[in-house]
C-alpha positions in Angstrom: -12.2 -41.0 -14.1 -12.9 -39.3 -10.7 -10.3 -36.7 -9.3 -8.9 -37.0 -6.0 -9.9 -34.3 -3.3 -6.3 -33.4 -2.3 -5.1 -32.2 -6.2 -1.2 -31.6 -5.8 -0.2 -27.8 -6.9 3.1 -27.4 -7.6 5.9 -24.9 -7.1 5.4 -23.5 -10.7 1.5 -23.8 -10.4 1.6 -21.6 -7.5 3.9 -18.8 -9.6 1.9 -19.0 -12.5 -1.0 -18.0 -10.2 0.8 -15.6 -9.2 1.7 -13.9 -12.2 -1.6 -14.6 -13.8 -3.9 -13.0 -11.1 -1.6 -9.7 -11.5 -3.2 -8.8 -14.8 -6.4 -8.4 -12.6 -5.1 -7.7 -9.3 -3.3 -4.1 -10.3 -6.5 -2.8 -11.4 -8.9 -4.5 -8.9 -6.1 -2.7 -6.3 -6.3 0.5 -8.4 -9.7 0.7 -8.2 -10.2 -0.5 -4.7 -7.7 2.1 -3.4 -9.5 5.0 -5.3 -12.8 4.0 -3.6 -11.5 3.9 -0.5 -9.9 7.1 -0.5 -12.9 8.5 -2.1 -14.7 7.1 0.7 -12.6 8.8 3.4 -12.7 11.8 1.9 -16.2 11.8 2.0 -16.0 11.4 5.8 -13.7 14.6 5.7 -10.8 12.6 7.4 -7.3 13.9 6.4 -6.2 10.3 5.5 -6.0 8.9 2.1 -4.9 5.6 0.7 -1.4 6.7 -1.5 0.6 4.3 -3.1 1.4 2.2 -0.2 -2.3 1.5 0.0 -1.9 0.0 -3.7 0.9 -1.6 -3.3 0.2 -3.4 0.1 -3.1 -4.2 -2.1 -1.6 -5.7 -4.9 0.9 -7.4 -2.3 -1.8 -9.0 -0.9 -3.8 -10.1 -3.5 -0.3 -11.8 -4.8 0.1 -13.8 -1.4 -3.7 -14.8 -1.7 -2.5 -16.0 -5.0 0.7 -17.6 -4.1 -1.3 -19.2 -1.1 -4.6 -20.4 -2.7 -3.8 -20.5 -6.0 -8.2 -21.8 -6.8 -9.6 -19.1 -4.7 -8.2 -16.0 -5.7 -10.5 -15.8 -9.3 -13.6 -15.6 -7.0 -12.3 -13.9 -4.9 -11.6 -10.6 -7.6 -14.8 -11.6 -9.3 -16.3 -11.0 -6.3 -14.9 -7.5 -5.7 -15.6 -6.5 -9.1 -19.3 -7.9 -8.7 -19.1 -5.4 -5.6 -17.8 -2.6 -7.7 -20.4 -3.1 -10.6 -23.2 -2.5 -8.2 -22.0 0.3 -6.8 
C-alpha cells in the first residue's frame, strides 16, 4: 500500500515531538552554548552565551519541533555530526 505525500500530523503528534526531541535538544543546546562561548572567548570579546543563550536554544529547537515534527532528528544529528568532527 503506498502512502500519500501529505501524511496528517496531529495535535498530539506535534507534542510528542516536542517532548521527545527535548531529551536531545537540552544537551545538543548545552553543548552548542559552551562552543559558542568558548569560541568568543577565543576572539577575546567580553560576550558570552549565559543561560539565556541555552534557553533561547532549547526554545528553539522545541518550536523546530513543534513546527516540523520529521525534520528536527536530522536536524540534531546533524549538529552532533558537526560536533564529533570537531
Amino acid at each position: 500500500m503506498r502512502r500519500s505525500r501529505q501524511d496528517k500530523v496531529t495535535f498530539s503528534d506535534r507534542l510528542i515531538s516536542v517532548f521527545a526531541s527535548l531529551f536531545f535538544s537540552v544537551p545538543t543546546s548545552l553543548f552548542l552554548s559552551l562552543k559558542i562561548s568558548q569560541n568568543l572567548l577565543a576572539l577575546q570579546l567580553d560576550f558570552t552565551v549565559g543561560g539565556k543563550g541555552f534557553l533561547i536554544l532549547v526554545s528553539m529547537f522545541s518550536l523546530l519541533a513543534f513546527l516540523f515534527p520529521k525534520v528536527i532528528p536530522n536536524l540534531l544529528g546533524w549538529v552532533w555530526n558537526i560536533f564529533m568532527k570537531n
